[in-house]
C-alpha positions as CSV (number, residue, x, y, z in Angstrom):
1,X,55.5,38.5,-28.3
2,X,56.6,39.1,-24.9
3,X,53.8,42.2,-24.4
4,X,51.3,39.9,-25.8
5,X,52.2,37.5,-23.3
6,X,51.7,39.9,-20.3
7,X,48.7,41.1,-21.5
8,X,47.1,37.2,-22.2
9,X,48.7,36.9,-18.5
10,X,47.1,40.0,-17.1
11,X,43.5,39.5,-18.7
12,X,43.6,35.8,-17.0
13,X,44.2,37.4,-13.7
14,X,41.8,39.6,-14.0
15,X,39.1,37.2,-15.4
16,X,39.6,35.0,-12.6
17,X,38.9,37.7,-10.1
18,X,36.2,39.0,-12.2
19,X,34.5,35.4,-12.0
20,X,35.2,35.0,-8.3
21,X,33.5,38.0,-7.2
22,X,30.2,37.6,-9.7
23,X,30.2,34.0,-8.2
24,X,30.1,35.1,-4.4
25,X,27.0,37.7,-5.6
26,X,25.4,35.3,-7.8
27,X,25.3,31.8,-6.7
28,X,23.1,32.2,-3.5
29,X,20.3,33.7,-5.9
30,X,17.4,31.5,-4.5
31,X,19.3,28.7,-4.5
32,X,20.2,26.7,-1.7
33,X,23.1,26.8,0.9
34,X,25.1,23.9,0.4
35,X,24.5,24.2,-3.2
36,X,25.6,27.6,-3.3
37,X,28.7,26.7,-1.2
38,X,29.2,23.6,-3.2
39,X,29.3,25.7,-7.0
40,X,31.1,28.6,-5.0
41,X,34.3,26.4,-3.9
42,X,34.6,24.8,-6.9
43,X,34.9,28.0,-9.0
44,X,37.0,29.3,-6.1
45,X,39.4,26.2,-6.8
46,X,39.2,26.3,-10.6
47,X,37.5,29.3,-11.5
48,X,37.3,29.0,-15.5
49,X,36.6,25.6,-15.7
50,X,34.1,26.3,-12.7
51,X,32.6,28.6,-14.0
52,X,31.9,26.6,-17.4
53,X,30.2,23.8,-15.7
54,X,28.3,26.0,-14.0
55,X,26.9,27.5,-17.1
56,X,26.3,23.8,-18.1
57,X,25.1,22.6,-15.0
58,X,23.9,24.9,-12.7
59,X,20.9,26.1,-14.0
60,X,17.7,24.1,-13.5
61,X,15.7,26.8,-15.9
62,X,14.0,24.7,-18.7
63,X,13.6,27.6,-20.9
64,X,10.9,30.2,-21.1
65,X,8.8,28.9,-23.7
66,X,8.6,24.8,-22.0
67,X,8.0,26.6,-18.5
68,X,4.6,29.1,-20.0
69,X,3.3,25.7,-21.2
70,X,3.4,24.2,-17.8
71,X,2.5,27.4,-16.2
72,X,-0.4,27.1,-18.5
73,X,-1.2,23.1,-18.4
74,X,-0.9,24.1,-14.3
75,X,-3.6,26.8,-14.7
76,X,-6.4,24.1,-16.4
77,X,-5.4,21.5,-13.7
78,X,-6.4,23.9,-10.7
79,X,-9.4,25.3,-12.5
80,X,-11.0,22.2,-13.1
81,X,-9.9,20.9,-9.5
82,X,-11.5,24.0,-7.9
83,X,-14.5,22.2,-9.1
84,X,-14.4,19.2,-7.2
85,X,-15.7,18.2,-3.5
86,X,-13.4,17.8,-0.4
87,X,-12.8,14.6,0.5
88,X,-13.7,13.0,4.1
89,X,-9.9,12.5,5.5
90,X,-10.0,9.6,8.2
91,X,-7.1,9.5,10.7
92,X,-4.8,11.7,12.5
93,X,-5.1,15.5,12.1
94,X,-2.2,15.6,10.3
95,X,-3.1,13.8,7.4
96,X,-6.0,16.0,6.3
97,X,-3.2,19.1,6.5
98,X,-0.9,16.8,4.3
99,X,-3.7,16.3,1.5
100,X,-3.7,20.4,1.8
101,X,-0.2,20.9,1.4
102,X,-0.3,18.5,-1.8
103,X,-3.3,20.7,-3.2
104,X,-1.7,23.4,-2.9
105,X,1.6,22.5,-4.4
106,X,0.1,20.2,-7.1
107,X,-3.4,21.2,-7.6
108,X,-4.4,17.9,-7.5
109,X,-6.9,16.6,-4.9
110,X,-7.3,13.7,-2.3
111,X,-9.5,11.0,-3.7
112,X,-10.9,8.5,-2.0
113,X,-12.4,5.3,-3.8
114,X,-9.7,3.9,-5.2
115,X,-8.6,-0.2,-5.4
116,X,-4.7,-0.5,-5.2
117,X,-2.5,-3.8,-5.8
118,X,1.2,-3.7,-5.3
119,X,2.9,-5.6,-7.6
120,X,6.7,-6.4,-6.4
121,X,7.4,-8.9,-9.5
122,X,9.1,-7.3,-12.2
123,X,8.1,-9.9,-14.7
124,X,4.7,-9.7,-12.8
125,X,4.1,-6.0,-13.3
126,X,4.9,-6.0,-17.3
127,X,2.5,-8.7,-17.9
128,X,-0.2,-6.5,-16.0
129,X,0.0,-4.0,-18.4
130,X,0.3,-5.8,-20.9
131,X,-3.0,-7.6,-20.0
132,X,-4.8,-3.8,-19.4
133,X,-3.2,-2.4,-22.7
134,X,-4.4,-5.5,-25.0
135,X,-7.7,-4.6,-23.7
136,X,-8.1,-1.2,-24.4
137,X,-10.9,0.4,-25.8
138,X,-10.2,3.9,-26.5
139,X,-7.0,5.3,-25.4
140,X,-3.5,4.2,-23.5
141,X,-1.2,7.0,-22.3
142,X,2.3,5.7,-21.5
143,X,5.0,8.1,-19.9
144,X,8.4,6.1,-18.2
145,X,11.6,7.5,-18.1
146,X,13.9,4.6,-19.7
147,X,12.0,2.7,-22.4
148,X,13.4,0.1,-24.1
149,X,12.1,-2.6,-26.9
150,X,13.8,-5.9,-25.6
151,X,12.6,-9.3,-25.0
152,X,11.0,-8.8,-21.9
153,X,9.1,-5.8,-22.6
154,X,8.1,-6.8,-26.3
155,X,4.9,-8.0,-25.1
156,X,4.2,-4.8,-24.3
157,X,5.1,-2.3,-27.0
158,X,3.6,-5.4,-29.6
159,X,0.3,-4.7,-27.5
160,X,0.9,-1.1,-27.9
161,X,1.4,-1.4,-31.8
162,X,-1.7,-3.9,-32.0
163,X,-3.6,-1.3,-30.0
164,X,-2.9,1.5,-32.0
165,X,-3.5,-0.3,-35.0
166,X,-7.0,-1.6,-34.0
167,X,-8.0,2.0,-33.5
168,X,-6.9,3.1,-30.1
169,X,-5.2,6.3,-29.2
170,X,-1.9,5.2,-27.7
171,X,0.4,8.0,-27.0
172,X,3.9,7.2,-25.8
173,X,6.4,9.8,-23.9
174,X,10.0,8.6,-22.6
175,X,12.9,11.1,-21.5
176,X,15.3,11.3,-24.4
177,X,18.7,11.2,-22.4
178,X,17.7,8.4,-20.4
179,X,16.7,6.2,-22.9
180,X,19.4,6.9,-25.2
181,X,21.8,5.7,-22.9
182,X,20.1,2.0,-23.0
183,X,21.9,0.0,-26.3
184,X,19.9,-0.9,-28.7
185,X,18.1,2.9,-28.7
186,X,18.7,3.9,-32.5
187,X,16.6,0.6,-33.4
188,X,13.8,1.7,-30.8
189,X,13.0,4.3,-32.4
190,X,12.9,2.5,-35.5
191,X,10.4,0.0,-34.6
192,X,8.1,2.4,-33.4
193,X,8.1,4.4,-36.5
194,X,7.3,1.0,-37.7
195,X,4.1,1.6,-35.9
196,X,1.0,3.9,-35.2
197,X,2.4,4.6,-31.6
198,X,2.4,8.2,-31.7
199,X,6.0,9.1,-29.3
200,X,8.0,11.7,-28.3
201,X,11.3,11.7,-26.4
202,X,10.7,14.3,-23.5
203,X,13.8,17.0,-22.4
204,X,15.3,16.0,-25.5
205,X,19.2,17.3,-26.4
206,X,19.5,17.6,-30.3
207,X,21.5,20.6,-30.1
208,X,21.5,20.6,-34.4
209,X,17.6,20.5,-34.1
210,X,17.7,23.9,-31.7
211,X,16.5,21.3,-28.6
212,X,19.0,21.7,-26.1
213,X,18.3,22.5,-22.0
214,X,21.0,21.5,-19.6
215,X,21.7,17.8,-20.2
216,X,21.2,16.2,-17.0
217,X,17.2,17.8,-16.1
218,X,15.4,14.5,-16.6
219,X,11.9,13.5,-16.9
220,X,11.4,10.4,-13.9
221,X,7.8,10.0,-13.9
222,X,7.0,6.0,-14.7
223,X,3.1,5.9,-15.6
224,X,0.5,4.4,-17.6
225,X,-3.2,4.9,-18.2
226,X,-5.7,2.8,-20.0
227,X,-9.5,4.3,-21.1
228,X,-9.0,6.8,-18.3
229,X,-10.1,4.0,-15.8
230,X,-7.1,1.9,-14.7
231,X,-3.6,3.3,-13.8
232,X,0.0,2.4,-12.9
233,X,3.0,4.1,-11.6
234,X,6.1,3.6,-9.5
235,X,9.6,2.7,-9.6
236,X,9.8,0.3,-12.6
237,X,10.7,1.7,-16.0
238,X,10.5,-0.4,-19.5
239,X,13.3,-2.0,-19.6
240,X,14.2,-5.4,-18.8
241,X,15.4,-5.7,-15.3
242,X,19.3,-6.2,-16.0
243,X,18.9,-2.4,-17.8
244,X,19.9,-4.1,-21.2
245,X,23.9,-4.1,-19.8
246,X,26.2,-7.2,-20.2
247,X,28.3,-6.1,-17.0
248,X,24.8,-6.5,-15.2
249,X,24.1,-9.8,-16.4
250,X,27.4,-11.3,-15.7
251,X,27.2,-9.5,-12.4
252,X,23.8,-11.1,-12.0
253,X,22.6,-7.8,-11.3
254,X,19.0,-6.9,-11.6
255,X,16.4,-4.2,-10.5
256,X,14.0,-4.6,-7.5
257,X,10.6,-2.5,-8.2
258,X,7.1,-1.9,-6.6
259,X,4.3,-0.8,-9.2
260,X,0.8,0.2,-7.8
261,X,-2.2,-0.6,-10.0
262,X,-4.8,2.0,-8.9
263,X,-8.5,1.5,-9.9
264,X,-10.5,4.4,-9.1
265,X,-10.8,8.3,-9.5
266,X,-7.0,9.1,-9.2
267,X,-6.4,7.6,-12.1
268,X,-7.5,11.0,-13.1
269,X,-5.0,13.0,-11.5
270,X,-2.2,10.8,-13.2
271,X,-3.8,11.4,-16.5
272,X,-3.5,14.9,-15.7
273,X,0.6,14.7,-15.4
274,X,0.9,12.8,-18.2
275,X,-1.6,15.8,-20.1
276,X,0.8,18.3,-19.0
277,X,3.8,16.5,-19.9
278,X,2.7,15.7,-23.6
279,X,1.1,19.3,-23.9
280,X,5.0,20.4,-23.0
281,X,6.7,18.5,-25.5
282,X,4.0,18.4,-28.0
283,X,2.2,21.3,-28.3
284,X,-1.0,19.3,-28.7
285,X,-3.6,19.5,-26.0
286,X,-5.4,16.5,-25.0
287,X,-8.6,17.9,-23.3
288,X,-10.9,17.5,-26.3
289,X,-10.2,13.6,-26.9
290,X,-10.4,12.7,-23.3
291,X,-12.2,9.6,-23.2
292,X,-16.0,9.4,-22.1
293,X,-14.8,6.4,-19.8
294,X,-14.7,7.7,-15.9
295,X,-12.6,5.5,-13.1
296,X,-15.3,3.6,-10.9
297,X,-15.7,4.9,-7.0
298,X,-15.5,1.9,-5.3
299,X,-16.7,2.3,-1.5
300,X,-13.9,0.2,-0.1
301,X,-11.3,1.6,-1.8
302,X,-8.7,3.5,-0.2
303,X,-7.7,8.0,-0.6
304,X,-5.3,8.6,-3.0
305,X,-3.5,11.8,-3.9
306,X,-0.9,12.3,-7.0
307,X,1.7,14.8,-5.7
308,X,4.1,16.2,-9.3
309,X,6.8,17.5,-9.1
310,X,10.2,18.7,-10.6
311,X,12.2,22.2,-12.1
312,X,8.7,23.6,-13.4
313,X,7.8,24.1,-9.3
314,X,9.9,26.2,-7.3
315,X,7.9,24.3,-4.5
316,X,10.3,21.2,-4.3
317,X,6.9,19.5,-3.9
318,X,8.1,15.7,-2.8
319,X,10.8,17.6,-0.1
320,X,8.3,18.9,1.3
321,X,5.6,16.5,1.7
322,X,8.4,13.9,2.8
323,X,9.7,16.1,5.1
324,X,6.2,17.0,6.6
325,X,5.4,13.4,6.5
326,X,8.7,12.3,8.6
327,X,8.1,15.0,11.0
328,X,4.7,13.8,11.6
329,X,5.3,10.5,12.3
330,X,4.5,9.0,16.0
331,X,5.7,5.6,16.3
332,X,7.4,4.1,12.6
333,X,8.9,5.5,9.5
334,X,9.6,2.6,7.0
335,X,12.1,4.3,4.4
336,X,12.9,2.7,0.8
337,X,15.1,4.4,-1.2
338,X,17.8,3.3,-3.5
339,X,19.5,6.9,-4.1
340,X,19.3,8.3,-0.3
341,X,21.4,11.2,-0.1
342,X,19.1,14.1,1.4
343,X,19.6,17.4,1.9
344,X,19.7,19.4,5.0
345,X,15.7,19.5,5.9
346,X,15.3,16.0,5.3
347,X,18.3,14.7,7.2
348,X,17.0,16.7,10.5
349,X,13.9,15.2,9.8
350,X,14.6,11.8,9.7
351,X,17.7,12.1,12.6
352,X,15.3,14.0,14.4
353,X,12.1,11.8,14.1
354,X,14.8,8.9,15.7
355,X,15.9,10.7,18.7
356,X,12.0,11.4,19.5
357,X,11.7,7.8,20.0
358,X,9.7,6.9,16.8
359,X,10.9,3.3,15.2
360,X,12.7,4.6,11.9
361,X,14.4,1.7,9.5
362,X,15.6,2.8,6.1
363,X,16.1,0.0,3.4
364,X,18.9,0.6,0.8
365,X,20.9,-1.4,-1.6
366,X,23.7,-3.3,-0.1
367,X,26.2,-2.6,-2.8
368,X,25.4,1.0,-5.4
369,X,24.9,1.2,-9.0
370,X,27.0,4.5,-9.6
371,X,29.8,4.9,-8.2
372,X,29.2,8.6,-7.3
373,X,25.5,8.2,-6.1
374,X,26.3,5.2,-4.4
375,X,29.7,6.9,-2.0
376,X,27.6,10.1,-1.6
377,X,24.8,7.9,0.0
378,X,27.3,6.0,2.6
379,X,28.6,9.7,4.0
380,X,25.1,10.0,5.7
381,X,25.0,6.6,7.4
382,X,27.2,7.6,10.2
383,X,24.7,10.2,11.2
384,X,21.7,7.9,10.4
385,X,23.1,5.2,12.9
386,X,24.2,7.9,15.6
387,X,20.5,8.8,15.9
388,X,19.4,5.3,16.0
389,X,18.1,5.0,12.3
390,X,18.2,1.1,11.5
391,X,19.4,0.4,7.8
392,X,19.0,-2.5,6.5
393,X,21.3,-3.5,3.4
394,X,19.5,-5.6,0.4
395,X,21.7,-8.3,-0.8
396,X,24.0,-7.5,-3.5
397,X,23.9,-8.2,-6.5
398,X,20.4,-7.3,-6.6
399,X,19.7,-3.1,-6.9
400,X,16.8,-2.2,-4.5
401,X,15.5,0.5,-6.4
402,X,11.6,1.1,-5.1
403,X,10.8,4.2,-4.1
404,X,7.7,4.1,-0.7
405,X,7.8,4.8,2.7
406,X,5.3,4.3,5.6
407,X,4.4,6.6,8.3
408,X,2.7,4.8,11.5
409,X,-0.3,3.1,10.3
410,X,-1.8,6.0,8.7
411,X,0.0,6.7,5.3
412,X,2.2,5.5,2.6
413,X,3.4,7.2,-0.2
414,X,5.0,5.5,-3.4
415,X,6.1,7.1,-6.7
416,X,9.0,7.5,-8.6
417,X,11.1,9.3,-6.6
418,X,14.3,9.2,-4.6
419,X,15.3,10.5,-1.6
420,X,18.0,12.7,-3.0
421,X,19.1,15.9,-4.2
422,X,18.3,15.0,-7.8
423,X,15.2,13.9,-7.5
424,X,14.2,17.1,-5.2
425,X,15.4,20.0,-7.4
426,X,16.3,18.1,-11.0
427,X,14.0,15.3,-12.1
428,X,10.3,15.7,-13.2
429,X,8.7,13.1,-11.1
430,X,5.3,11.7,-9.7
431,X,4.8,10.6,-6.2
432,X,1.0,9.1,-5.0
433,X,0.4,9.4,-1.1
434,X,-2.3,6.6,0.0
435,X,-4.3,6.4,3.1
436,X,-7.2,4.6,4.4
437,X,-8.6,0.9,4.4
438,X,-5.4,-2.0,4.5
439,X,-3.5,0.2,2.2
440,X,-0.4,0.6,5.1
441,X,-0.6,-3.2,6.3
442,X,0.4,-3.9,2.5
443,X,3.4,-1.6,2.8
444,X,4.2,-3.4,5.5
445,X,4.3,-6.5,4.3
446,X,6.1,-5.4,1.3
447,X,8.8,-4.0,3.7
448,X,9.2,-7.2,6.0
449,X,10.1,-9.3,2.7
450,X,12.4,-6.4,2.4
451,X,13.9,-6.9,6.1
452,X,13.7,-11.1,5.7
453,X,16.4,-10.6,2.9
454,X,18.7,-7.9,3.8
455,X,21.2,-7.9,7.0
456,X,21.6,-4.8,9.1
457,X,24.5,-2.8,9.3
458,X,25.9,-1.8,12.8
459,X,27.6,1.3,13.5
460,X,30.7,-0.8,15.1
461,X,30.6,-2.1,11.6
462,X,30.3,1.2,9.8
463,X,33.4,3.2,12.2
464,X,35.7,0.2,10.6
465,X,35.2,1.1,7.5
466,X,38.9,2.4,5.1
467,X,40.0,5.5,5.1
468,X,39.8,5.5,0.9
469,X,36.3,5.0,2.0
470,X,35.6,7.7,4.2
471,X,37.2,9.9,1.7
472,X,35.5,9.1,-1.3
473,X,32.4,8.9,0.7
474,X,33.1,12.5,2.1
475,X,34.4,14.1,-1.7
476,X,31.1,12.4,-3.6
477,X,29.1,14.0,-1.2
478,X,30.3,17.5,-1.9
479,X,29.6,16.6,-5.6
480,X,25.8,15.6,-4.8
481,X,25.6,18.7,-3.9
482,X,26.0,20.7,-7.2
483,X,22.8,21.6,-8.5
């Protein structure tokens, strides 16, 4: 008994050495710095428990076989994109390098042409859909990351079912682990069973059903596309806006969104993401049943360009048009974000852009909705205020979670996602960057609503902040880290 127990002891040792030394080799494998650094001190600290996370966790690969299909669904998009003319950039120089950069990350092209409403009512934004959905002729392609059938969104998914019933093609995609969380998820499937909607959860993790990737790569894109002609994406998801969760309605606690509506040809470019996305999880390719219906060109319409990205680019393809954007900027960056917790580049950029002596506010919730997110966010406001950033805090209870920035008066870009680490290198998500026409002076106004409600916080304010604080704020960021 006693051998046994020095030889247990002696193959821990060397284990943990073993995994110590493979992790300082290993973990900077293109991978980031801090992320490296991050992984590396946790397996340093606890190296078998480290080193199981990281097996969980660390890995953004999705798998050989859902990677050749975007690889593939990639290769159509840039072939039939080759095809089309160059648009006519107006403005500064650097916009017309911007529209480049997103070509050649996303393969899909500046288009100008296009009519865009913002729609900042929740409620508002629903019935929209609704309203284009009950009138749909041919097809509707729906792709948000939380869906949910509840009595605010029941409109819609009845309109959906009617839809499909009358004839329609109506295709449905939602990320399976962030839906599931949502109560009431087992009986949302059930209902559209009920009906001709043909779904699919996207990333799902049935690990009995041989669908398993690591559990916390999620699918953020929020879109929809009617007959090919009218489009929307954002921030919102399908869910009503207290996220189905009794502590949020006794908090009085609901979601704050911007949705564009976009009439014109780039509702081709997001019926191109959703293409790829149901050709990934599906198998079924949906160039043969595209409809005959083209978006209208409307000469007073604005350029629009529909930037992917997510784990199937090892481009980072919203870091780097955000970070080209910022450092672009002249006179004003308007930031919304409700997770902002960048990484290195992006922090520079936006510090940087302040001591230069351009006008840079950044609007954020005043109180978070996760606890980890939310601590990881405040250790970058020191910085942020030292450089002169003004943040504005939206009044709690309320969760500001749009997702748009403006850069002078030239550009906007709004989408789905955050200014984090998540969103950069883990989530699947869709960004549009507009320009031309009234398109900023919208923005604007969208952001001085934003600036009438919130108050701003000081940095005398922010130095008198607990020292619990500073250390949970200082700990969650070295957790925000680990991807």
């Amino acid at each position: 008994m006693d051998n046994l127990l020095v030889i247990a002891g002696v193959a821990l040792v060397v284990t943990d050495y073993v995994i110590k030394f493979l992790a300082i080799g290993v973990l900077p494998h293109n991978r980031k710095p801090s992320s490296a650094m991050a992984w590396l001190i946790l397996i340093l600290i606890i190296p078998l428990a480290g080193f199981g996370l990281f097996l969980l966790l660390g890995r953004t690969n999705l798998g050989r076989k859902r990677l050749a299909r975007q690889r593939e669904a990639d290769e159509a998009i840039r072939a039939a994109t080759d095809q089309l003319p160059t648009t006519p950039v107006a403005g500064p120089g650097y916009v017309g390098s911007m529209a480049t950069l997103n070509l050649n990350l996303g393969s899909l092209p500046l288009q100008a042409g296009n009519r865009v409403e913002l729609i900042s009512g929740y409620g508002d934004a629903i019935t929209a859909m609704t309203a284009e959905v009950a009138g749909a002729r041919d097809s509707v392609e729906v792709e948000f990351y939380i869906s949910a059938w509840d009595d605010v969104t029941a409109p819609f998914f009845e309109a959906l079912a009617a839809a499909a019933a009358r004839g329609v093609k109506v295709r449905l995609l939602f990320d399976h682990m962030g839906s599931k969380g949502i109560p009431g998820y087992d009986d949302f499937e059930k209902r559209l069973d009920g009906t001709d909607i043909e779904w699919h959860p996207m990333l799902p993790v049935r690990p009995l059903k041989g669908q398993f990737q690591r559990p916390d790569l999620r699918n953020h894109r929020k879109l929809m596309v009617v007959d090919g002609r009218i489009g929307f994406m954002g921030s919102q998801n399908l869910i009503e806006p207290g996220y189905n969760k009794p502590k949020n309605h006794a908090a009085g606690r609901e979601w704050v969104e911007l949705v564009a509506r976009v009439d014109g040809p780039a509702v081709t470019s997001l019926r191109a993401v959703f293409a790829k996305d149901w050709y990934t999880e599906t198998h079924q390719r949906m160039g043969g049943e595209i409809s005959p219906s083209a978006p209208a060109n409307h000469a007073d319409g604005v350029a629009a360009q529909v930037v992917p990205s997510g784990p199937g680019y090892v481009t980072e393809n919203n870091l780097r048009l955000f970070t080209a954007l910022i450092y672009s900027a002249q006179s004003r960056i308007s930031l919304t974000s409700p997770y902002f917790v960048p990484d290195e580049p992006l922090l520079y950029a936006v510090t940087t852009a302040a001591r230069r002596g351009v006008e840079v506010e950044l609007f954020v919730s005043e109180e978070g909705d996760q606890f980890m997110v939310y601590h990881a966010q405040c250790s970058y406001y020191q910085a942020l205020l030292e450089a002169g950033v003004r943040i504005h805090l939206y009044p709690a209870p309320a969760v500001l979670h749009s997702k748009h920035f403006s850069i002078d008066d030239d550009v906007a870009v709004i989408g789905s996602s955050n200014m984090d680490m998540r969103s950069f290198a883990l989530n699947h998500e869709v960004s549009m960057m507009l320009t031309g026409g009234d398109i900023v002076a919208r923005f604007r106004k969208v952001e001085d609503d934003y600036r009438a409600l919130s108050r701003e916080l000081t940095i005398d304010e922010w130095r008198q902040r607990s020292k619990v604080q500073r250390y949970l704020d200082n700990t969650m960021r070295l957790t925000a880290a680990l991807q």
